[in-house]
N, C-alpha and C positions, 0 to 999 in steps of 0.2 A: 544741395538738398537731394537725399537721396532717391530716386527711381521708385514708382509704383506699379502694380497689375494696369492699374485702371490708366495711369498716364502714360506706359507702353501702349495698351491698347487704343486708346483715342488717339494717339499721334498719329498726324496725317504729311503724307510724303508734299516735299517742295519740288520748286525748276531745280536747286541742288541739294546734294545729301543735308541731311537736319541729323544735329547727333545731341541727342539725350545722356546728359552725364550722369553717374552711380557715385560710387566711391573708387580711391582706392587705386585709380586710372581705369575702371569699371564705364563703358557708354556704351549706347546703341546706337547705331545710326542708320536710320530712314530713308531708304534709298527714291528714288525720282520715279522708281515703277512702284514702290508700297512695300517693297522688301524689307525686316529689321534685323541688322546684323550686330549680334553684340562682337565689342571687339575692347581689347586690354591695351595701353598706351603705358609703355614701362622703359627704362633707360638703361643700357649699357654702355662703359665705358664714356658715357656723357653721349652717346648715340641715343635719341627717337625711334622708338620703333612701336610695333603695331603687331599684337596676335590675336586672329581670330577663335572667338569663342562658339560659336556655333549660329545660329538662326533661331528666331522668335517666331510661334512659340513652341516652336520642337524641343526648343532651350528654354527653358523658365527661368524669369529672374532670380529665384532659387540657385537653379544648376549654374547658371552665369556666374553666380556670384562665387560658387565654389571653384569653378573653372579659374576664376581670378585667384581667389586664395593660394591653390594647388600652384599657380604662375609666380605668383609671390613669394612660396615659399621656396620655391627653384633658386629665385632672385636672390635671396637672404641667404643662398649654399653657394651662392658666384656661380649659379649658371643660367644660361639664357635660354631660356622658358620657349623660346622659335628656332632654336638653333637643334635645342633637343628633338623638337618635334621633326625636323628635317631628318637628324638624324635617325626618328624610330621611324617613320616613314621607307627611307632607304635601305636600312637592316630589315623590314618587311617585304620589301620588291625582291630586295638579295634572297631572303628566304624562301620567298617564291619561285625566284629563277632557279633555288637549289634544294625542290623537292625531291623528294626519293624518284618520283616521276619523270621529271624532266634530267635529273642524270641517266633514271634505267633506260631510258631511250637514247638520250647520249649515247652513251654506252653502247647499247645496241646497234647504234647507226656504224657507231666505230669499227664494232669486230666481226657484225653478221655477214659483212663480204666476204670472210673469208673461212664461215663455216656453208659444208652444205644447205640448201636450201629449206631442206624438211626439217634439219634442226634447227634452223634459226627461228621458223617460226610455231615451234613447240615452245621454244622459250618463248617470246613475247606474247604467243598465246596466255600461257602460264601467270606469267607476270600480270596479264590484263586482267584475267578471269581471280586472280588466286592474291593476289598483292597488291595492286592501286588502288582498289574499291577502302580498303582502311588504310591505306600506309603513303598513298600516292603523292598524298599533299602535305606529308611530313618534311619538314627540312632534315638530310641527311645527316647531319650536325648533330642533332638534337635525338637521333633514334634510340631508344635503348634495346636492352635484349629484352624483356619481360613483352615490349609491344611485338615485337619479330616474334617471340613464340608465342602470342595469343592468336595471331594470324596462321602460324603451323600450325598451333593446335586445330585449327580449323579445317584445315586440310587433313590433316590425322584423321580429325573424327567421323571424313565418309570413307574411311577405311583405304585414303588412296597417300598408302604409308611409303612409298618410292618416291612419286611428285610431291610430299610435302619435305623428305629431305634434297629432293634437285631444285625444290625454290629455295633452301635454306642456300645451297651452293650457287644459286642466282643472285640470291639476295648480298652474300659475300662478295661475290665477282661487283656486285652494282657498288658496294661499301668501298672497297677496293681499292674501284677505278677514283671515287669522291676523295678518297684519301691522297691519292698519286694527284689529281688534280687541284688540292689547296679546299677542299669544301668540306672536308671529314677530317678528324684526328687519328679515330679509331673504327673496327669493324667488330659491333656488340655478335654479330654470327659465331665471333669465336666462341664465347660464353655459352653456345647452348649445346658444346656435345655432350653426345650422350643425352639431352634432354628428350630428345624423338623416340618412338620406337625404334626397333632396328629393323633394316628390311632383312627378310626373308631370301636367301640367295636363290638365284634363276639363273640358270644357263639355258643358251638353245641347245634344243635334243639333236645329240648326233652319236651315230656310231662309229665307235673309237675301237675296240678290237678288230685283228685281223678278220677272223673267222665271222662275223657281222658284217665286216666290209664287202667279204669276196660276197657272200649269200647278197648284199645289197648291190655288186656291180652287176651278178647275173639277174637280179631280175629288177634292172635297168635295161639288160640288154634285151629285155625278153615283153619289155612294156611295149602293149599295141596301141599307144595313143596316136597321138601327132605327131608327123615326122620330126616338124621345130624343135616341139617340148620335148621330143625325146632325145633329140643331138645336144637340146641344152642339157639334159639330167646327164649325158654321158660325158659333157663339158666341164660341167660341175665340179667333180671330184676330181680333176685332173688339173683344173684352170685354180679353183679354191676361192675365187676373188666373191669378195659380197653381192648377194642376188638382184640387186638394183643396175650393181654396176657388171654383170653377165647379162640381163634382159635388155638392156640399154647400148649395147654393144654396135657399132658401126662399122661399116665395112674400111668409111677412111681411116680406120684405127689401128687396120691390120695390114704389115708385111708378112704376106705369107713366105718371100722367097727367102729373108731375113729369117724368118719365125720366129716373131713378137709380135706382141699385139699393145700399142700404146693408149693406156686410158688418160684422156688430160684431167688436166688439176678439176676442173667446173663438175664435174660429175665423182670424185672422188671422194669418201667422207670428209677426208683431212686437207682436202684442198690440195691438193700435191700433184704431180704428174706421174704416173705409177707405168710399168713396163713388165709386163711379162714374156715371161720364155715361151714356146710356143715346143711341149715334144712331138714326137714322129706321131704318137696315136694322136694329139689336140690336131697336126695338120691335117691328117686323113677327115678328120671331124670336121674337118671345116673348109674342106675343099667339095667335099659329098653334101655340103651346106649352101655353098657357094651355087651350085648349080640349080639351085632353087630362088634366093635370095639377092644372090651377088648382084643384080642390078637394080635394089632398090636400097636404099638407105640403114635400113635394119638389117644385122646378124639373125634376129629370131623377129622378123614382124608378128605382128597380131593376128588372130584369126580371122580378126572382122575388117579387118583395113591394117595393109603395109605399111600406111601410111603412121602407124604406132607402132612402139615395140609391145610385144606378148605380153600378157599378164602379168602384174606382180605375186598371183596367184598360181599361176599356173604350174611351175617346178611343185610350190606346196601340195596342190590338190593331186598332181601326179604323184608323188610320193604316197598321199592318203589312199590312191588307188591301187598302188601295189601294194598296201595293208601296212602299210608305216605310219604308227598315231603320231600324237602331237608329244609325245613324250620318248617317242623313240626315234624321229629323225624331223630337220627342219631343212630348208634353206641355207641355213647359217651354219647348220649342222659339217656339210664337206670343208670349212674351213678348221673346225675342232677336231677333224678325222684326220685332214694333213695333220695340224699343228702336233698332234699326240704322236702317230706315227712313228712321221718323219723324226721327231727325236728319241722317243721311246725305243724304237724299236733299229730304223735305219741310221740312229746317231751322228744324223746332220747335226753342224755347227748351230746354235739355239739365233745366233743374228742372223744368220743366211735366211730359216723361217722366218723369223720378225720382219724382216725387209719386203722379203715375197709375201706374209700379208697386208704389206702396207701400212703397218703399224711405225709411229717412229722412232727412229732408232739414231743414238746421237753416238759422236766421236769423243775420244777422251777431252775434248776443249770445249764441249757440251753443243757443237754443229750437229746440225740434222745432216744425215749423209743424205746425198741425190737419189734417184731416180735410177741410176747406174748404176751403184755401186755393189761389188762384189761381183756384179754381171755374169762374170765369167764361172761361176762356182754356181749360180741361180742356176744357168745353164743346165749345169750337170745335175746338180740339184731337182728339177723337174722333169729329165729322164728318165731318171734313176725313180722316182717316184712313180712315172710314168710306167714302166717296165715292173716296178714294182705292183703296184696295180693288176697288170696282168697276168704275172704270177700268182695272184690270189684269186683272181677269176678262173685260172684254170685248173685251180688246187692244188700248184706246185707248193709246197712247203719251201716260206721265205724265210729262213735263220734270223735269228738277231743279232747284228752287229755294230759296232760302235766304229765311225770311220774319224772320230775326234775330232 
C-alpha cells in the first residue's frame, strides 16, 4: 500500500530502524533517534543494494518519489543509479581540486622562486585582486574565451590597459601549465588577440645622443648633493646595471684588485649570477667610496641608517634636481644610453651588450651562456666605453666607428 503525508508523519521511531514501504523499491525508514530517511532498494547484476534519497521532510514524498523514478530510469539504460552518483560526486572533488585557483597557485608555488621577488608578487597580486574573484572557482577544463575576456574587459575598463593584457599573459602561462599537467586540453588565451586594446608604447626616458650625454656627465659631476647619491649617479652610467641592483650593492660583491664586481642570482631580475667589469674610472669611484662606506655592508647606505641601502629614489630625485624631468632621463635611462651608444656609434658586437645588460642570451643549441662568457671582450668593452665617456665630458670630438 502506497506511502502517505499523514502516515510519514505519525510514524514514530523504534529500539530498531522501522522502514515504511512506497512503491517501486520506494521506503522510508525511521531511525531509533526520529530521523526519516527515504531510501531506493534496486538490484544489479542480481546484487541488493540501497540509494539514498534524501531526508524527510526536506524531501517530500513527492521529490522522493521522482528521486525513485529518475533511479529507475538509469536502471532501464543498464546503469547503476549509486555507482553514477559516486561517480558525479568524484568528477566534482576533481573539479574542485582543478580550479583555475588552485592550479594559478600551483603554478605559482612552482616558478616564483626563481623570479625576483617584487615580480612575483605583482603577479599574484594581480591574479588575487583581477581573476579569482570571478574565474577562481572555475575548473580550467571547462574555461572558455568569452569568460576570460569579460573578466579583461574589466580591467580595461579603469583604464589600466597594460595589467589587463599582463593578466591575459598570466592567465595563458596558468592555462599552459593545466595543459602540461593533464588537467586542460587547450589555452582559450589564444583566442583573444587583438581582442584588448593595445597598450600605448613606454620606454624609460634616457638620453641617447652624444652631445646630451656629455652636458648630462658634466653636471653629474657638478651635483652638490650627497656624497653617496653622487658616486652613485657617477656609477651609473659607467656600471649600466638596474637601479635596484646599484642601490643594493655590497661590499662582499666587489674585487676591487680583480675589478669586477659580482651581483648573485637572489637580487638579479633574471635570477642569474651577473659579473661586471669594473674600468679604471668605476675603481677610482669606488675606492673614494670605500673610505666612507667600506666597513659597513652597504656600497651606498642610507641616509638615515647604514644599516639600509639608499633610496630607491634617490638617483631619481637627484637627477630631478639637476633639471632632468621624468621625460628626459630616469634611472633605467643609463642602461638605454649604454645600449644605443655602444652600438650606434662605438659598434660593439650587439651580444657583448646584451650579456653586460644581463639580458639572455642563448648559444646556437638554444643554452643560456654563463655569467662568463665573452669576459674577456666585456673587459675591453667597458673601458673603451669608460674612456669613451670621458671624452665626451671633456668635449673631445669621439668619431663614429664600427669595430664589427
Amino acid at each position: 500500500m502506497p506511502l502517505t503525508d499523514t502516515a510519514i508523519r505519525n510514524a514514530k521511531p523504534a529500539a530498531k530502524p522501522v522502514r515504511l514501504a512506497d512503491e517501486g523499491g520506494l521506503y522510508l525508514e525511521v531511525a531509533p533517534s526520529g530521523g526519516k530517511w527515504w531510501r531506493f532498494k534496486y538490484r544489479v547484476d542480481g546484487k541488493e543494494k540501497r540509494l539514498s534519497l534524501g531526508v524527510y521532510p526536506a524531501v517530500s514524498l513527492k521529490m522522493a518519489r521522482e528521486r525513485r523514478d529518475k533511479a529507475r530510469t538509469l536502471l532501464a539504460d543498464g546503469i547503476d543509479p549509486g555507482a553514477q552518483r559516486k561517480a558525479q560526486k568524484l568528477a566534482g572533488a576533481e573539479r574542485a581540486a582543478n580550479s583555475f585557483e588552485v592550479v594559478a597557485r600551483e603554478w605559482y608555488a612552482k616558478h616564483s622562486p626563481t623570479w625576483a621577488p617584487g615580480h612575483g608578487e605583482k603577479i599574484i597580486r594581480r591574479l588575487e585582486r583581477d581573476v579569482f574573484p570571478w574565474l577562481g572557482a572555475r575548473p580550467v577544463a571547462d574555461l572558455k574565451a568569452p569568460e576570460l575576456l569579460a573578466v579583461l574587459r574589466r580591467i580595461e575598463a579603469r583604464g589600466a590597459i597594460e595589467t589587463a593584457h599582463r593578466a591575459r599573459q598570466n592567465c595563458g602561462q596558468v592555462l599552459r601549465y593545466a595543459i602540461a599537467t593533464g588537467r586542460a586540453e587547450r589555452d582559450p588565451c589564444a583566442d583573444l588577440r587583438g581582442a584588448l586594446a593595445p597598450v600605448k608604447g613606454t620606454h624609460f626616458a634616457a638620453v641617447t645622443d652624444p652631445a646630451g650625454v656629455a652636458a648630462l656627465l658634466r653636471a653629474i659631476d657638478a651635483y652638490a648633493g650627497a656624497f653617496v647619491t653622487r658616486c652613485a649617479l657617477r656609477l651609473a652610467p659607467l656600471l649600466f646595471v638596474r637601479p635596484g641592483e646599484l642601490r643594493k650593492a655590497e661590499w662582499s660583491e666587489f674585487d676591487l684588485e680583480a675589478a669586477q664586481w659580482s651581483i648573485p642570482a637572489a637580487r638579479m631580475k633574471m635570477r642569474t649570477a651577473h659579473l661586471v667589469p669594473l674600468s679604471t674610472q668605476a675603481l677610482a669611484i669606488l675606492h673614494e667610496l670605500h673610505a666612507l662606506s667600506g666597513r659597513g655592508r652597504y656600497v651606498f647606505p642610507g641616509a638615515r641608517s647604514a644599516a639600509r641601502p639608499m633610496s630607491d629614489n634617490a638617483i631619481l630625485a637627484a637627477l630631478r634636481r639637476m633639471g632632468y624631468g621624468k621625460d628626459e632621463m630616469s634611472g633605467h635611462g643609463f642602461r638605454a644610453m649604454a645600449r644605443t651608444i655602444l652600438d650606434e656609434v662605438l659598434g660593439v658586437r650587439p651580444d657583448f651588450i646584451e650579456h653586460q645588460l644581463a639580458h639572455e642570451v642563448r648559444d646556437p643549441n638554444g643554452r643560456a651562456y654563463n655569467r662568463t662568457a665573452h669576459l674577456p671582450e666585456r673587459r675591453r668593452m667597458m673601458q673603451q666605453w669608460a674612456d669613451y665617456l670621458d671624452a665626451l665630458k671633456a668635449n673631445n670630438v669621439v668619431p663614429m666607428r664600427r669595430t664589427g
